[in-house]
KOLVEXDREN-54337 format. One record per residue (C-alpha): z negated, y, x negated. Coordinates in Angstrom, 3 decimals, m for minus. Example, Ala and Ser with C-alpha at 12.3 -4.5 7.8 and 13.67 -1.06 7.14 Angstrom:
# KOLVEXDREN-54337
<pt w="m7.800" v="m4.500" u="m12.300"/>
<pt w="m7.140" v="m1.060" u="m13.670"/>
END
This chain:
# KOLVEXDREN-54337
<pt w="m9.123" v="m30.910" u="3.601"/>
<pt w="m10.420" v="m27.439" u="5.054"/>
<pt w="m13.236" v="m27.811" u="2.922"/>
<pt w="m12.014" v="m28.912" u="m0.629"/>
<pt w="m12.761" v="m26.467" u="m3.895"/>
<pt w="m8.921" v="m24.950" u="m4.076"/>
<pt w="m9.361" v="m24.042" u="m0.109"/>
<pt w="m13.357" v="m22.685" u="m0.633"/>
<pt w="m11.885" v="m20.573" u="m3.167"/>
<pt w="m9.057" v="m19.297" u="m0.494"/>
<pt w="m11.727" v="m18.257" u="1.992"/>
<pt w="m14.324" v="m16.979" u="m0.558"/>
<pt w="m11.075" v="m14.504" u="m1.873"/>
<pt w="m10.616" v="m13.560" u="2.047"/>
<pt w="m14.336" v="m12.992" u="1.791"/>
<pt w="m14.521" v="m10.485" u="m0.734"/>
<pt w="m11.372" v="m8.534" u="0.560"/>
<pt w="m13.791" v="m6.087" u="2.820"/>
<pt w="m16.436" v="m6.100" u="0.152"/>
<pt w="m14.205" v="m4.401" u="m2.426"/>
<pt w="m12.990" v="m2.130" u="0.488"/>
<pt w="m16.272" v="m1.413" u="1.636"/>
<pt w="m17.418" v="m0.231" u="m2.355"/>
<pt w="m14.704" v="1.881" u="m2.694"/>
<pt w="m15.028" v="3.913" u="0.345"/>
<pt w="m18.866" v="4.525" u="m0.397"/>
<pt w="m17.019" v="5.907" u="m3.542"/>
<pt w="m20.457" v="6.180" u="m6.200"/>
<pt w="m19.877" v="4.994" u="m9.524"/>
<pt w="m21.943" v="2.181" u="m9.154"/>
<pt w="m20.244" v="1.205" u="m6.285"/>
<pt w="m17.058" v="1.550" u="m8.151"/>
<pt w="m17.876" v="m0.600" u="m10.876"/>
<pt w="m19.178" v="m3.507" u="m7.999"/>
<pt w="m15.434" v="m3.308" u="m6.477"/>
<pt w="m14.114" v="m3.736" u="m9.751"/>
<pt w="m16.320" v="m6.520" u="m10.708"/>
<pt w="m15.436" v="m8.738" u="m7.302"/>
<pt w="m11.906" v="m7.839" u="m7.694"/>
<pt w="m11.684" v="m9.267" u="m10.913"/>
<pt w="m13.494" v="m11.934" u="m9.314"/>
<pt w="m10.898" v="m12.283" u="m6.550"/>
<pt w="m8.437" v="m12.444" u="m9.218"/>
<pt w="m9.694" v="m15.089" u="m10.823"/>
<pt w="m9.887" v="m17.498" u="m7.148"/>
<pt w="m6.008" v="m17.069" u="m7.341"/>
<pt w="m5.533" v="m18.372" u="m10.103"/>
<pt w="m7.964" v="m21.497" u="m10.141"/>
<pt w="m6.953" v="m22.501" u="m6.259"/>
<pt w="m3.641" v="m22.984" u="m6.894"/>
<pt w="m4.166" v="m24.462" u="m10.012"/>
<pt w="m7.299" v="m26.908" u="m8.845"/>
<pt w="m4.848" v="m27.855" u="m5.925"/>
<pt w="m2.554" v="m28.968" u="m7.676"/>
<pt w="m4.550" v="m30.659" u="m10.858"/>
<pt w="m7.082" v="m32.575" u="m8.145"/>
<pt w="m3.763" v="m33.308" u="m5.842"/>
<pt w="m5.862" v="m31.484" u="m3.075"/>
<pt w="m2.670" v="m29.573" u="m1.651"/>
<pt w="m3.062" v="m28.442" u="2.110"/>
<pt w="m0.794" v="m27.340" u="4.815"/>
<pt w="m4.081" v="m24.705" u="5.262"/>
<pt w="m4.224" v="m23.572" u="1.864"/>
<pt w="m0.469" v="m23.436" u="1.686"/>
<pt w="m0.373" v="m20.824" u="4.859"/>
<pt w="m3.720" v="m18.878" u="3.388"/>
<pt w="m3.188" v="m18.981" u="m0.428"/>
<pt w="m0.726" v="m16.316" u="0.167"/>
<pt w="m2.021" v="m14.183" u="2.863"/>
<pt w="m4.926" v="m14.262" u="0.927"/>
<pt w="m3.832" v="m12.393" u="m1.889"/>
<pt w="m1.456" v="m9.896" u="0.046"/>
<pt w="m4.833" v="m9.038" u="2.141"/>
<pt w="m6.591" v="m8.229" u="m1.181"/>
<pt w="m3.610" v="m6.032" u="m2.501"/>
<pt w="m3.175" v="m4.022" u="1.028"/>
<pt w="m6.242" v="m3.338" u="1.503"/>
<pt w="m7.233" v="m1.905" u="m1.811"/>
<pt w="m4.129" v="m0.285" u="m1.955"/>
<pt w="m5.231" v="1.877" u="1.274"/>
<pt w="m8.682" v="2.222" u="0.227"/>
<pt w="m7.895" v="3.783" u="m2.852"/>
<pt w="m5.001" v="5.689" u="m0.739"/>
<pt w="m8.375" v="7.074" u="1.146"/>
<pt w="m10.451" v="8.237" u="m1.354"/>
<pt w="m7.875" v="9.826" u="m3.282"/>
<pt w="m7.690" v="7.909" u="m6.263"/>
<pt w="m4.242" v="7.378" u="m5.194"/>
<pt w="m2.587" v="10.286" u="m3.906"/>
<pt w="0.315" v="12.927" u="m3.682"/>
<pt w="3.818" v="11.283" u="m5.160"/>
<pt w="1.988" v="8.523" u="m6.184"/>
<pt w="1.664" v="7.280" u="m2.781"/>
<pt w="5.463" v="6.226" u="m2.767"/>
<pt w="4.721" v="3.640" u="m5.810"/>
<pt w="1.688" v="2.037" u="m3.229"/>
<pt w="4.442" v="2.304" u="m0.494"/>
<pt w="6.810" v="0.311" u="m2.350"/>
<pt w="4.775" v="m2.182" u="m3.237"/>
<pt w="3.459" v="m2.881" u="0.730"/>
<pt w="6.701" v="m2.775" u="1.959"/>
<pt w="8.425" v="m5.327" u="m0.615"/>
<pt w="4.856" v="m7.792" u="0.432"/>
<pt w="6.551" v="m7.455" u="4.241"/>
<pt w="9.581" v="m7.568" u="3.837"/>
<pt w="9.898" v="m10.654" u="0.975"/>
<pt w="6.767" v="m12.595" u="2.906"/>
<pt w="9.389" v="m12.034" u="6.469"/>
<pt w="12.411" v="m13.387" u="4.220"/>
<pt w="10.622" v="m16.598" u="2.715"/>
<pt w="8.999" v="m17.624" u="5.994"/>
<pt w="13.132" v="m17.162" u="7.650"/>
<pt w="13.679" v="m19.491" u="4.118"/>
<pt w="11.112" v="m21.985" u="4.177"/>
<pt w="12.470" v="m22.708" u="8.270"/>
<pt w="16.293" v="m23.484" u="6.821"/>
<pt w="14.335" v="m25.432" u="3.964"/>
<pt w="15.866" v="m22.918" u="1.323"/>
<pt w="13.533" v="m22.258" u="m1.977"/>
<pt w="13.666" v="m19.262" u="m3.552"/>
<pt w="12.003" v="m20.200" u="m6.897"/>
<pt w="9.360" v="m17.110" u="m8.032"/>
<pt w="10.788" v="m15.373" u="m11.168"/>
<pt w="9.367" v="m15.003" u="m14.351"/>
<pt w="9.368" v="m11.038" u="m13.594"/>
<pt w="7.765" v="m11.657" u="m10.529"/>
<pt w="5.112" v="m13.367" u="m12.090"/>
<pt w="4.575" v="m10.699" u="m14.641"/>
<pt w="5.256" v="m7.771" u="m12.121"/>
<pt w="2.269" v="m9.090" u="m10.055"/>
<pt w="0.081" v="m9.722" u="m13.635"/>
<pt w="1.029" v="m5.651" u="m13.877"/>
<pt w="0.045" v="m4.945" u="m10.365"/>
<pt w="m3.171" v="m6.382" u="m10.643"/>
<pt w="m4.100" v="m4.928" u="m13.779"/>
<pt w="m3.442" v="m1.426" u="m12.625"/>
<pt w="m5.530" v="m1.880" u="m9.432"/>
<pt w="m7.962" v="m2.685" u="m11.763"/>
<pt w="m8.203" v="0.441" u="m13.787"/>
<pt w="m7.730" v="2.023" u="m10.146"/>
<pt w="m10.612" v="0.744" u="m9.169"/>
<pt w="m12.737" v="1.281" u="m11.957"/>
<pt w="m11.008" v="5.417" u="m11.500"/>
<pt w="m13.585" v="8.188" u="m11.703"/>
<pt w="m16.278" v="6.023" u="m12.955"/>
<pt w="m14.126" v="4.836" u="m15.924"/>
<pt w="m12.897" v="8.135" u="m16.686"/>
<pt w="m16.555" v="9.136" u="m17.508"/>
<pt w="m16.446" v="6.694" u="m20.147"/>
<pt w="m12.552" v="6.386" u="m21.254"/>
<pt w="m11.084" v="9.357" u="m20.564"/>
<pt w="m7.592" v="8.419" u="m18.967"/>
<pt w="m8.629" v="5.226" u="m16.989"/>
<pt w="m7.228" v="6.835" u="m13.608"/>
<pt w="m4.018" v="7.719" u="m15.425"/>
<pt w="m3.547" v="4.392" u="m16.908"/>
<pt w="m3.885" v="2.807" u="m13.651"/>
<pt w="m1.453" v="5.209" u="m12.101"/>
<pt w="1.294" v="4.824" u="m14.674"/>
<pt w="1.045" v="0.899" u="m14.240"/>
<pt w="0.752" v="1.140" u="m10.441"/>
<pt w="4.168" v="2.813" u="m11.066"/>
<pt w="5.811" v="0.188" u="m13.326"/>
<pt w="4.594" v="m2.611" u="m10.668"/>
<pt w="6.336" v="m0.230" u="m8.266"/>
<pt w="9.835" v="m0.606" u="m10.367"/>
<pt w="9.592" v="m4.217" u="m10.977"/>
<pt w="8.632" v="m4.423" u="m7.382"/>
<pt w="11.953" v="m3.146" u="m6.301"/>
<pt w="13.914" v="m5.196" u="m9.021"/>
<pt w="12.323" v="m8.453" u="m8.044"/>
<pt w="12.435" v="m7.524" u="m3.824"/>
<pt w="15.861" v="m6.942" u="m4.727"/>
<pt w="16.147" v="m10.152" u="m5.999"/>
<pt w="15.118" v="m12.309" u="m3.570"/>
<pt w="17.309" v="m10.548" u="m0.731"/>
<pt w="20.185" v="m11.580" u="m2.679"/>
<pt w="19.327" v="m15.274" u="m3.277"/>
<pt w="18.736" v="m14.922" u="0.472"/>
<pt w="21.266" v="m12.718" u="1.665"/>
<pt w="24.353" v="m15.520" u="2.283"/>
<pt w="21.463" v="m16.927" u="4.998"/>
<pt w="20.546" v="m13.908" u="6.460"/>
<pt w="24.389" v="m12.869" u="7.010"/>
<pt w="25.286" v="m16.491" u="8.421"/>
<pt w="26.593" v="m17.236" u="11.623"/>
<pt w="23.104" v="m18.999" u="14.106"/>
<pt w="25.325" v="m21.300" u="15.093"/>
<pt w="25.647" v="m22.793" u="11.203"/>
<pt w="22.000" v="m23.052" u="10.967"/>
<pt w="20.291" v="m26.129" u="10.358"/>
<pt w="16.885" v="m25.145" u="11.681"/>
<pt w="14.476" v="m28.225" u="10.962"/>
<pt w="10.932" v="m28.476" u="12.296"/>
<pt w="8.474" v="m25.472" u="11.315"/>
<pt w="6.043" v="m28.338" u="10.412"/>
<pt w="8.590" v="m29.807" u="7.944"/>
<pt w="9.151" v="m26.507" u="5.986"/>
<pt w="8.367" v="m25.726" u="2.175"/>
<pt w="7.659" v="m22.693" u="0.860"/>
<pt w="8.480" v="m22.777" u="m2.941"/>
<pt w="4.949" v="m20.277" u="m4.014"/>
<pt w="2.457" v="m22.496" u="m1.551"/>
<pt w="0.548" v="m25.295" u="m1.763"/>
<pt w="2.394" v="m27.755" u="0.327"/>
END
């Protein structure tokens, strides 16, 4: 249903997406520590959706297709508005680079999946390069305003943003070559079933 818990908790993550954007560009430290507070907020909504979903057996077709966009909105776009104020900047902007790109190009390669009904399981290093990922946006977020009480905040965040970068490559690497035989494969031996029939393996279905 459009209106169960698990799927509130989709659109209330979309929600906060230009909230945290809009805190960080007004760039006080009071307005730092708000983004960082509905951040971790937005976190948590990722977790309990999926998990509510599947505990109440309130899986959607809707939540499937927004589960995921949701959180790739929420890493994007504070991503770019830390990009703008500087927090993130000079060669650091290649580990932020990285990381959009791989959401892109692995998001293109599952939907081209989930059409020839192939599952490309998430990794246990996938799991724990997005855990990293979020953390570091986290201490990103938190930046000047955190430095003024932990000296080294910014840095932190930087160094991690960097590490998610790494295991960001590894784990894009990854799924290209579970994919890859697919990809390379004649259109002619495709079974392409119904888009309505497909299954992406990290949804809800």
């Amino acid at each position: 249903m459009p209106t169960n818990l698990p799927n509130l908790l989709t659109y209330a993550r979309i929600v906060m997406v230009p909230l945290v954007v809009a805190c960080v560009i007004y760039d006080g430290d009071w307005a730092r520590w708000i983004a960082l507070g509905i951040f971790v907020v937005a976190a948590i909504t990722d977790f309990f959706d999926g998990y509510l979903a599947r505990a109440w057996a309130q899986q959607s077709n809707l939540g499937r297709m927004l589960d995921p966009i949701a959180d790739k909105l929420l890493v994007a776009a504070v991503l770019l508005a830390l990009t703008r104020v500087g927090t993130i900047a000079g060669f650091s902007l290649w580990a932020a680079l990285v990381i959009l790109c791989r959401e892109i190009l692995v998001s293109g390669l599952r939907e081209f999946l989930a059409e020839l009904r192939v599952s490309v399981p998430v990794s246990q290093l996938a799991k724990w390069k997005t855990t990293i990922q979020m953390i570091a946006l986290a201490f990103l977020l938190a930046g000047p305003a955190g430095d003024k009480i932990i000296v080294g905040v910014t840095e932190v965040g930087i160094v991690l943003l960097w590490a998610a970068a790494i295991l960001t490559l590894y784990t894009g690497y990854d799924y290209f070559r579970a994919g890859i035989q697919h990809l390379t494969s004649p259109v002619t031996e495709r079974q392409v079933p119904p888009a309505a029939s497909a299954v992406k393996p990290d949804g809800r279905t």
